[in-house]
N, C-alpha and C positions, 0 to 999 in steps of 0.2 A: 601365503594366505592373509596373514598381517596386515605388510604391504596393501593389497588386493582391496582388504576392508576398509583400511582408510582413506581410500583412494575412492571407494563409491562412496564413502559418507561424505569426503571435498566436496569429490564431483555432484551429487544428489541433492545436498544441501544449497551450492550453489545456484545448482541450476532450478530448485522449486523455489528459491528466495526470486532468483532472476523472475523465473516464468509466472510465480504468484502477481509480480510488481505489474513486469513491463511484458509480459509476455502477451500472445494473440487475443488471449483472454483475458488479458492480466487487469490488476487494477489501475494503472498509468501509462497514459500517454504524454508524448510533449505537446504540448498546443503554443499558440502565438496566443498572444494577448488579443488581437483584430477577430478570433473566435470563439473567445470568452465571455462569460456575460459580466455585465456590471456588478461585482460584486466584491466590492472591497472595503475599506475600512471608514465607516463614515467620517468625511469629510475629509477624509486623505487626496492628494490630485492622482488621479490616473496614471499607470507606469507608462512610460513611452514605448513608440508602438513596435519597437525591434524585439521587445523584451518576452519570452519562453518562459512557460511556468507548465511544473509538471501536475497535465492534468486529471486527477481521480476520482472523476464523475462518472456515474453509470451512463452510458450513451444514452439513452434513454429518457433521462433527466437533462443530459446535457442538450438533448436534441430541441427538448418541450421547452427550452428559456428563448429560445429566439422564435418567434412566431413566422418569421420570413423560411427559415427552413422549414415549416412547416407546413406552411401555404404556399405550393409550388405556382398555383396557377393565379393566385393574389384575389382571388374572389370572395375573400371575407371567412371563407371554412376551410376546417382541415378536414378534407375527404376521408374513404377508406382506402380510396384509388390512391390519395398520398402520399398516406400510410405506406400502403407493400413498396411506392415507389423508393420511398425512403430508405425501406428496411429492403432492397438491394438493391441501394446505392453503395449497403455499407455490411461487414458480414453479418450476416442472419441470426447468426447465434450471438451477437454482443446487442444489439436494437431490435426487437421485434415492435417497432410500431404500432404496426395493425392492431396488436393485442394490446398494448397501452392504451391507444383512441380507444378502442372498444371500455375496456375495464374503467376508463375516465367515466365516458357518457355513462355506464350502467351504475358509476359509484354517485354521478352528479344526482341521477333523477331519484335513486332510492334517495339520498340525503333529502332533495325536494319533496317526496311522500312524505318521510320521517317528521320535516318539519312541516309539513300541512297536518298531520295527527297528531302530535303533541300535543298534550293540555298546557305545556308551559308557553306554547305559544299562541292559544289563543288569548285574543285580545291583542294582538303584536301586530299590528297591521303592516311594518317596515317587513317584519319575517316573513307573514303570509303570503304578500304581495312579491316578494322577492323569491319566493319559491314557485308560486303560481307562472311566473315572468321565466325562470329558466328553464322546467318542464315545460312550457308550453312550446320555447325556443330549439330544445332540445330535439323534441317530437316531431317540430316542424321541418328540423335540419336534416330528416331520415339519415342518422347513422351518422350525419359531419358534426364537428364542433363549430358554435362559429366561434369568431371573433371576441364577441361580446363579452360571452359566458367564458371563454379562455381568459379572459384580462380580468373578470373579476374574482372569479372561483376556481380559478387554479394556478395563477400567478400568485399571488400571496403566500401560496404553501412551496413553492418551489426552492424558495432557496432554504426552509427549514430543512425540503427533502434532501438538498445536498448534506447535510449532516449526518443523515444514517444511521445518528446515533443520538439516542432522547439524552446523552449522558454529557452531550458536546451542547446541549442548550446554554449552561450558565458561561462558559467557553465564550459562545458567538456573542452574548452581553456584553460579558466582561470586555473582552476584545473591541469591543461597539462596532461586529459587522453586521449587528442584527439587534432590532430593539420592535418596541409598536407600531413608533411610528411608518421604520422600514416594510414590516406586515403589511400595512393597512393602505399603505398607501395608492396601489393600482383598486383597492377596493374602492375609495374615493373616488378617483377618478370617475368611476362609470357611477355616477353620482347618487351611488345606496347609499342606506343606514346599518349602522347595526352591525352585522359578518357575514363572510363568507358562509354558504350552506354548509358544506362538512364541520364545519367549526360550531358551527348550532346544532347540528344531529348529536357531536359527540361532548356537549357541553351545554346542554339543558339550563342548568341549575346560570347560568347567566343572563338568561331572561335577554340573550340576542346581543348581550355588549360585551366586546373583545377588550381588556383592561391589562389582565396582570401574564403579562407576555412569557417570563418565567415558569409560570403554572404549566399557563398552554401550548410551550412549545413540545412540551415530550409530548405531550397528548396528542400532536397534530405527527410529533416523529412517528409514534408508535401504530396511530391507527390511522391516520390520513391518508399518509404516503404510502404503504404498501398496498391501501387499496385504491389508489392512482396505479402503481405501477406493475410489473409482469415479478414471475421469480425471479428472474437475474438481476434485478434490485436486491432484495431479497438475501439472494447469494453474494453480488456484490458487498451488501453490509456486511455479512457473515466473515468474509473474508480478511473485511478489513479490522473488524475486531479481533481475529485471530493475528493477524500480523502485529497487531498494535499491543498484544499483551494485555495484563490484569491492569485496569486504575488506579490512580489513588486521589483522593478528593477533599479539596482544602474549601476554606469559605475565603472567600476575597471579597474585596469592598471596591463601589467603583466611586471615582472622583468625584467631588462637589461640584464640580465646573461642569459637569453633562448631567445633572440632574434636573432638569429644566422642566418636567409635567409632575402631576401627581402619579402618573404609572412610573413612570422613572424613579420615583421615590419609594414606589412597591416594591423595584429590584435592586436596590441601591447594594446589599448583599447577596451575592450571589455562589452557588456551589460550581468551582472551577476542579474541571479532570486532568490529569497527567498519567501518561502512559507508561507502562514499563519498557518498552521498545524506545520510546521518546527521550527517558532517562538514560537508556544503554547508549542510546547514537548519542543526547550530548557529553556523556561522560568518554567516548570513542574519539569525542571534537577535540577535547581535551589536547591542550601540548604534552602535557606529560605524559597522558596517554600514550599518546604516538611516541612519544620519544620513547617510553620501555618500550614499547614493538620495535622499534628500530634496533635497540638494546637486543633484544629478543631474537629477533630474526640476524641480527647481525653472528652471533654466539652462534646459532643453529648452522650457520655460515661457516664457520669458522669448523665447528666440532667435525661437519661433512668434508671438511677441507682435506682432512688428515687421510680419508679416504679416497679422497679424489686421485691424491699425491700417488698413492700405492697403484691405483689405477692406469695414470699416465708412465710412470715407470712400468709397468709391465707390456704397454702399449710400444712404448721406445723397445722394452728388450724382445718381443716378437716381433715387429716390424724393422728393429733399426741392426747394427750392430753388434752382436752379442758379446763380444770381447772387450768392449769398450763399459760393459753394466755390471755393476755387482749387485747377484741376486738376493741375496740374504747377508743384511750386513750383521756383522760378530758382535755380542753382546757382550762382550769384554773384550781386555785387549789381546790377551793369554790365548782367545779363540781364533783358529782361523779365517782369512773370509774364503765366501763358499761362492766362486764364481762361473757360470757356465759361457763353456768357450765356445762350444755349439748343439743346434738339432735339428733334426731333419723336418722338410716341407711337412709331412706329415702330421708331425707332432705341434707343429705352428696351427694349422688349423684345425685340427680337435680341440687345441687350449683356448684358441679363440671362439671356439662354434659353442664348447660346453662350457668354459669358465668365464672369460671374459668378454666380450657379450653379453650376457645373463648380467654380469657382476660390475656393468657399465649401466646398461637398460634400468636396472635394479634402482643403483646408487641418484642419478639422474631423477627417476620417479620418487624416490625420496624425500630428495630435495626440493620438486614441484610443491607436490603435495603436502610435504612436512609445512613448507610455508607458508600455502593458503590456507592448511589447517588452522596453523599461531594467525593467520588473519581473521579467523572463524571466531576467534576469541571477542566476549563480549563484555568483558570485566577483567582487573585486574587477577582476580580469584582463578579465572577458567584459564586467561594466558599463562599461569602458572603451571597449572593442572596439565594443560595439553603439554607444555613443554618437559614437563617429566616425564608426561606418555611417549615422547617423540626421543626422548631420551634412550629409555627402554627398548622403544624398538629398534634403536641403530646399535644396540649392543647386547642385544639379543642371543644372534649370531656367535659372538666371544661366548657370553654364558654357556650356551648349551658347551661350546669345544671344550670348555675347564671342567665342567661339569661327567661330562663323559670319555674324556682321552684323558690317559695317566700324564705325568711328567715327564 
């Protein structure tokens, strides 16, 4: 029953780590870099094009950065027809499209009401006008997105949404894969003032200017993005904060050499996160690490060894020649040894069918399992722990026999 238990915790543990990750549902895929969006470290060169990065974006989000998957038919909208085409092209329960376009268009046009009522925006004629222009584009497009309104009012927020997490804002600064200028910039392009509509719905008190990027990026984590996308975003997130363990959260300061606007001088300090998970795997990266598991696993080797020995000599004296084995050798010199000359087919296979067998199957599952347990180890503290639990159990067996047979 021991045995049994530790051998579902192995097996359970690895396989919801596996299936959490990389599984059908899981959070990771491999992707090429040729299906990736641009998204890396400003002003770093591009990785070369052979180069695999595992990718842990909601399909969903990963779907909405490239506008060409989007638009199968290139006429400027992303249909509804698109949409379901999309979402079985790929399985159903990781991309529901359909439901993203929808929840897009119904979050754009209430944000466009929202800012045509505000008091904080009357008088703002960039805001007004900028609201009036995508409700009326929206309404016109029955049900598609086009073009337009995708490049300016929901590319900006996309790659905050790959974050999933308001807490990985000072993170994507610090790092410089993400700053205002990155933000703003497809807003530019379609030659507005001022922000994107969601960014004005849920930030009034700016009077329509996008500045201190820091502020606004949880604000855009938190309330933006999940009203762009479905719940398996949602659950997506949730999941990876579970994998990722509790925070810890330092200030860090970013270099004088990329301070180059006044918003940049607004974030010049930033709150940077580190994960408990994050901590565990580089303290696992560790050489010494690895070298006590090797230490560790080597010993657990070593200890099952003595059993193995007992094993294959009992294998030799049922199978092999019996006169040629001594079965029990003397524990002093004074004792006789105690050898059997022979026994009959019979008794050959009952000792193999009820003892060893069992006591082969047994030893073997042990040793599997004993050792991706000590791999299970996530700290010096726990490989210690388990290895006195694994101790325990291979000598179990002896206990109880002292325990309950006289001398």
């Amino acid at each position: 029953m021991v045995l049994t238990r530790v051998g579902t915790i192995v097996v359970d543990k690895f396989a919801e780590l596996e299936d959490t990750i990389f599984g059908p549902t899981g959070l990771c895929r491999s992707s090429s870099i040729t299906e990736l969006t641009e998204f890396n470290m400003i002003g770093m060169p591009r990785p070369p094009a052979d180069t695999r990065f595992l990718n842990c974006v909601p399909n969903e989000v990963f779907f909405m950065l490239d506008w060409d998957k989007l638009d199968i038919n290139v006429d400027g909208y992303w249909s509804p027809a698109e949409a379901y085409a999309l979402t079985e092209q790929f399985n159903e329960s990781l991309s529901k499209m359909s439901s993203t376009l929808s929840r897009m268009i119904f979050s754009l046009k209430s944000s466009a009401r929202m800012v045509q009522k505000m008091s904080q925006y009357k008088g703002n004629d960039d805001a007004i006008n900028q609201a009036n222009e995508v409700r009326s584009m929206l309404e016109a497009a029955n049900g598609s997105l086009p073009k337009s309104v995708y490049i300016s009012e929901v590319v900006p927020f996309l790659r905050l949404c790959l974050l999933m997490d308001s807490r990985l804002c000072g993170n994507a600064v610090f790092r410089r894969s993400l700053n205002r200028s990155v933000f703003m910039t497809e807003f530019h392009l379609s030659h507005l003032h001022g922000a994107p509509l969601p960014f004005l719905e849920i930030s009034p008190r700016t009077s329509g200017k996008f500045v201190d990027f820091a502020q606004a990026c949880p604000m855009i984590v938190d309330k933006v993005c999940p009203s762009f996308f479905t719940v398996a975003y949602a659950e997506h997130s949730s999941k990876r904060k579970e994998v990722c363990g509790e925070p810890s959260t330092e200030t860090r300061q970013l270099p004088a050499s990329i301070l180059t606007s006044g918003s940049d001088l607004m974030n010049k300090e930033v709150l940077v996160v580190n994960f408990e998970m994050f901590e565990e795997y580089s303290s696992q990266a560790d050489i010494f690490y690895r070298l006590f598991l090797l230490l560790i696993l080597l010993l657990w080797f070593i200890a099952m060894f003595e059993e193995y020995r007992k094993i294959i000599h009992w294998w030799r004296v049922l199978l092999g020649t019996p006169i040629d084995l001594t079965i029990l050798e003397a524990q002093t010199d004074e004792e006789r040894r105690v050898s059997m000359k022979d026994f009959t087919p019979c008794y050959k296979c009952l000792n193999i069918v009820f003892n060893l067998l069992p006591r082969t199957s047994i030893a073997v599952a042990i040793l599997f399992f004993g050792a991706r347990y000590l791999m299970l180890s996530q700290s010096y503290e726990e490989l210690m722990m388990n290895s006195l639990a694994l101790t325990f159990l291979v000598t179990i067996d002896e206990m109880i026999f002292v325990a309950f047979v006289s001398a």
